[in-house]
Every structure is written in C-alpha cells, then in structure tokens.
C-alpha positions, 0 to 999 in steps of 0.5 A: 248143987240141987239136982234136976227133978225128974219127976213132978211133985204129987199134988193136993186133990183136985178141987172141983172146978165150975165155969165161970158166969156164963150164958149160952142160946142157941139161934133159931137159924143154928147159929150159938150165941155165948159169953163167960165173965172173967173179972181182973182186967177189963179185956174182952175177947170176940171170937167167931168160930165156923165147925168146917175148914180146909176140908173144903179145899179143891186138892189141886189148889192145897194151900188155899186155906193158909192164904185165906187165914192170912188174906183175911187179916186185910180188913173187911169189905167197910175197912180196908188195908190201912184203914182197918190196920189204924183202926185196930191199933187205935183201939189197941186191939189184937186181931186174931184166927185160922183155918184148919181142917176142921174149923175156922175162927177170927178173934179180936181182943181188948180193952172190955170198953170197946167190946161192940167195936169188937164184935163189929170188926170180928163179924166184919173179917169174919162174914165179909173180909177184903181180901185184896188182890195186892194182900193175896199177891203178898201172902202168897209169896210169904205162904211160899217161903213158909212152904219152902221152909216147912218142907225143906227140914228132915222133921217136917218131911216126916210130919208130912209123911206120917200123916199121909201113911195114917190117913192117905188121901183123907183130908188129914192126910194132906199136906197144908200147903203144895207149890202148886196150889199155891201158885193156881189160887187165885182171890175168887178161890179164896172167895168160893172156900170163904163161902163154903166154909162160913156159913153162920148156921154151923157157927158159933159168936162168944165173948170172954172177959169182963161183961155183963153175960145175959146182957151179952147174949140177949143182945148178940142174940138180937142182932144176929138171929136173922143172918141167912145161910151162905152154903148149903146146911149140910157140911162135908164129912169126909170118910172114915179114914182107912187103917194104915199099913203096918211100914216103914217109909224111907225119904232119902234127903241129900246132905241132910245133917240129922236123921228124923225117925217118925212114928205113927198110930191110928187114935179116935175123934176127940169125942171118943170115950176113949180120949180122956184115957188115952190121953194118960197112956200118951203121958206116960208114952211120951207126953212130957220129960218124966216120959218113957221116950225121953227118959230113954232116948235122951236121958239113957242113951244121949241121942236127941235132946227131946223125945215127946209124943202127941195126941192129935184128935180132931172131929173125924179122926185122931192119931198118936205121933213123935217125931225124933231127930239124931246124927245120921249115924244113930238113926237104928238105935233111934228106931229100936229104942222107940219101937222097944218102947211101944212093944213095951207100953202096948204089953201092958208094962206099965206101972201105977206110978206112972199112972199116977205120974201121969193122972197127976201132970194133967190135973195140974196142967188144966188150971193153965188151960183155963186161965185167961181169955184165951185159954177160956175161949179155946175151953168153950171152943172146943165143947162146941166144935166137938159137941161135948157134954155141958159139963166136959171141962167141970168134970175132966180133973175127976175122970182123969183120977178115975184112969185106973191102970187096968185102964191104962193097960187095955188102951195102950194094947188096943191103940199102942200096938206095933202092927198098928203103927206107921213109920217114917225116916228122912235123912242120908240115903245110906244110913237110910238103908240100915233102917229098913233092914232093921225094920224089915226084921221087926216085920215092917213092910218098906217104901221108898218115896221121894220127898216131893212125891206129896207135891202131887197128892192123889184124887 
C-alpha cells in the first residue's frame, strides 16, 4: 500500500503568466467598463460589481443585506418572478451574486451568443430589481431558518464571536444576520440599502468569455456613459478597527457535543504590502494539511479531523482565524496545542522548507484561480475592488518566490504574536471552566458571554 504524501510535490519554476486579451475604460461618470477573452467554449460571464455593501445596513435591521442578495433574484422591474425565471432557463442562463460588507455583485452566465440578453437581464437585477412583497416574505423566512442554522452550531457561535472580539462594533464585527433584524426588514428597506449600495459611479460592468474585447468595451461603454448617480459620491468608510484585547471568550452552549476553540489575529486590508507575505506564513501556520495546526492537532494528537487557518482581508481590514472542533473533554489540550504553535510561529521557529513548502502550494494553486469564467471574473474583481496594481495577478507567482524566510520571520513576529491574539471557546460549561484556567495561566484576561448576547450588537 502507498503511503499517504504528506508533503506537495516541488514544482518546475513558475512560468511568467499575462492576462488574456483584455480591454478596460474608465467612464467619465466613474463607472469601469472591461472585458477579457477566454477561447474554448462559447460562454460568456456578465458581472455587475458595486465597491460597498452590507456596511450600509441600519444595525437594527442586520440581516438586511442577506434578504436583499436573496430578493434580487426575483427578477427586475420588466420581468418579474416567473416571467424572468423562464426567461433565464430559456436562454440556459445562471444567475448569480451577493452582498458582503464590502461589495455587492450580480452575475449572469451562458452561451457567449446571448451575451447582450446577458448584460440586459444583469443591469436589470442589478439597477432595478423587483423585489416583490411575496419574494421578500419568502426569503425572510429561509434567511431565519439560515440564521437559526448558523447560530445554533458551536463552530459558527465561535466565527461570531471572534470577529466581534477583532473588530467590536466595526461593521466587521457584526454579525450577518440577527432575528430581529430580520424580522423589522421591510421591502422599503431593502429599497433604501439597494439605493446606497448601487450607485454606477463606484461600480464596475465586465465580461469574460469568448468575445470580441474592443468590441465589447466600446459598446458597453456607449450605453452606459450617461447612467446617473443613485447616492451621493462619497462611500462610508468605517473606522479603523480598534486593536483587540488580549482574552479568552467563553460561550457556554447546553448540551453541546463537541467543544469549538477559536482564534483570532488582527491582519492588514488586502492592499497592504504585507498581504502576499503573510499569506506564506499563514500557509505554513495552518494554510492546508502539510500545515503546522494540522500536522499537530490532527496527525500527532488525533483530536479533530482538520485544523486550518484563513487570511481574511477585505478593504478596511483583515484577520487571521482557525476554528477547531474536539470532544468536550479535549478542549485544553486543543487550546495549549494551538497556542504553543502560534508562540512558536511568532519566535520565528520556522524552517526554510517550510517557506519553501508553502511558496510552492501557492504557485501551484494560482493557475485554479485563474482558470475559467469565474475564477478570471473574481481575478479582475478584486483588482478593481481593492485597487491593485495593473499588473497584481502577472507578477503574484514571482513575489511569492521572493518571500524569503527572514521575511517570513519578521511577519509571524509582527502579526502572529500571542498578545495579539483573541480567543473563543463554545461548548459545555464545565469543560468551559478548565479552559479559562488554563488560559488565565497563559495571560489571557476572561469574559463569559452568553451566545445570544450579539443578538443585540452595540451603536
């Protein structure tokens, strides 16, 4: 029998990589206009992209966001319902979108031949959608059993509570969804957040797929040159997010089964010059199954099936997170194991194989992140959603393999330090107990909370 690998193969050098034929204009009314090609099938992909979301939402009606995302897929003001739902299977399209706190996008994708339906139906949703009374009464009581869903398991409660540690009440520290707000949101207020959040001055029209670019652009460009402004010109920045406090948040859960142990670090927006390099000392951290966190938790000790850590950043902010699940029972051994190895990581204990390890997952990775409509779609996204340089995606690989591990040492010590950190354990109250002792040794300050405590986030 072939043993499992337990580290990834070393790759030949990264080849230089160069977008695809591509044309980009920038609208006199603010608005970018862009399209790639992409040969091989004769799909095409429309995406309407605004650079602001949920940060507009009234924090007594969080939630709002989520029911405005799922609203909109009920057609737009010319087709409503059921007639927009036979035009799409008609033309064997895939609507698409979101609002997160940072943006908001519709998407619709399909045969390249029906591309002009496309970007009439996309602009529709996205400009003018229904939103009828019956679809939001529908939504909201599938948002509610979402909600119910999300905050019902130990590992979402800990999500929750560590972002509310990281970031309090900055929009990034909120939770997605309340029962209340979602209960108060009526379809005017989903009117008034889909007027401040779409405004075509702060927005961004690209197709990928087999076209003609120029083509493309000049003719977007044409139609959508004179679109007035919806809001005002100025988005909402929110403040800069506090620095969290050094603690250990316990949330006692009644018969839960497993015991959920978080952790959380203050990152940089994903503009920062710092984002490429700490995206390799979150690899080795805990970035995939050849990582520290689950070399150790799972693969030493035998007390969770996963242990992972994520780079989040978004455009005001960013943090390091892992949340880990074990029996009741493993809840300190849990947390001593993963605090060891950020005390470890932070002291610069690490090794050139493992830069190297880590430099090469993510060269390999980025040719699945750039293939296909989506993947070049979200490509392109993101260089305009967090203004990135031109040449961002055609020049990653070669930064990545400039990571050096003097480099990797001085981010983990300046972003992987413990008295940064922020902790959250959810689970038996009793186990509960043993965790906050053990965390107090190590220097941690303690809160208790009660789960449903972010039901009812401050002003």
């Amino acid at each position: 029998m072939m043993a499992f690998p337990t580290q990834p193969p070393v790759g030949e050098t990264p080849r230089p990589w160069t977008l695809p034929p591509h044309a980009v204009q920038d609208l006199g009314n603010g608005l970018r206009v862009a399209a790639v090609r992409l040969d091989g099938l004769p799909i095409a992909h429309v995406r309407w992209v605004f650079g602001s979301g949920r940060v507009h939402e009234r924090r007594d009606r969080l939630g709002s966001g989520l029911l405005l995302q799922r609203a909109m897929r009920h057609g737009m003001s010319e087709l409503k319902m059921s007639a927009f739902a036979q035009t799409l299977d008609g033309l064997g399209a895939r609507l698409g979108g979101g609002v997160t706190i940072d943006s908001a996008m519709v998407s619709i994708s399909g045969l390249s031949q029906h591309l002009w339906r496309f970007v009439d139906l996309a602009t529709g949703v996205a400009l003018k959608p229904a939103l009828p009374e019956i679809a939001v009464a529908a939504e909201r009581h599938k948002a509610m059993q979402i909600h119910r869903h999300e905050w019902s398991k130990v590992d979402g409660i800990t999500n929750l509570w560590l972002m509310h540690g990281l970031y309090g009440a900055h929009p990034y520290g909120l939770p997605r969804t309340t029962m209340a707000g979602l209960k108060a949101t009526t379809r005017e207020d989903l009117r008034t957040l889909h007027g401040a959040i779409v405004d075509p001055h702060r927005g961004l029209v690209l197709v990928v797929g087999q076209v003609d670019v120029d083509r493309v652009v000049t003719r977007l460009a044409a139609r959508f040159k004179d679109l007035p402004s919806q809001t005002t010109p100025t988005p909402i920045v929110p403040p800069t997010p506090r620095r969290p406090a050094h603690k250990m948040i316990l949330i006692p859960v009644s018969g839960a089964e497993t015991l959920s142990v978080g952790l959380g670090l203050p990152a940089v927006p994903r503009a920062h010059d710092d984002f490429g390099g700490l995206s390799v000392v979150n690899q080795v951290f805990g970035g995939s199954a050849s990582s520290r966190l689950f070399d150790d938790l799972r693969n030493r000790q035998a007390l969770t099936y996963g242990a992972y850590s994520q780079l989040d950043c978004g455009r005001h902010g960013g943090d390091i997170t892992s949340t880990v699940s074990v029996r009741p029972d493993d809840g300190v051994r849990c947390f001593e194991a993963m605090h060891r190895q950020l005390e470890s990581v932070s002291g610069g204990d690490i090794s050139e194989d493992e830069i190297g390890r880590a430099r090469r997952f993510l060269v390999g990775r980025f040719p699945q992140r750039a293939c296909g409509l989506a993947g070049m779609a979200t490509l392109q996204t993101v260089q305009w959603l967090h203004d990135l340089p031109h040449d961002e995606w055609s020049t990653e690989q070669a930064r990545t393999v400039a990571v050096s591990l003097s480099d990797a040492q001085r981010l983990a010590g300046q972003y992987f330090s413990p008295s940064s950190s922020t902790w959250v354990a959810v689970g038996p109250h009793n186990q509960l107990a043993d965790i906050g002792r053990s965390a107090s040794a190590l220097g941690l300050s303690i809160a208790e909370r009660e789960p449903d405590v972010l039901e009812h986030p401050p002003s």
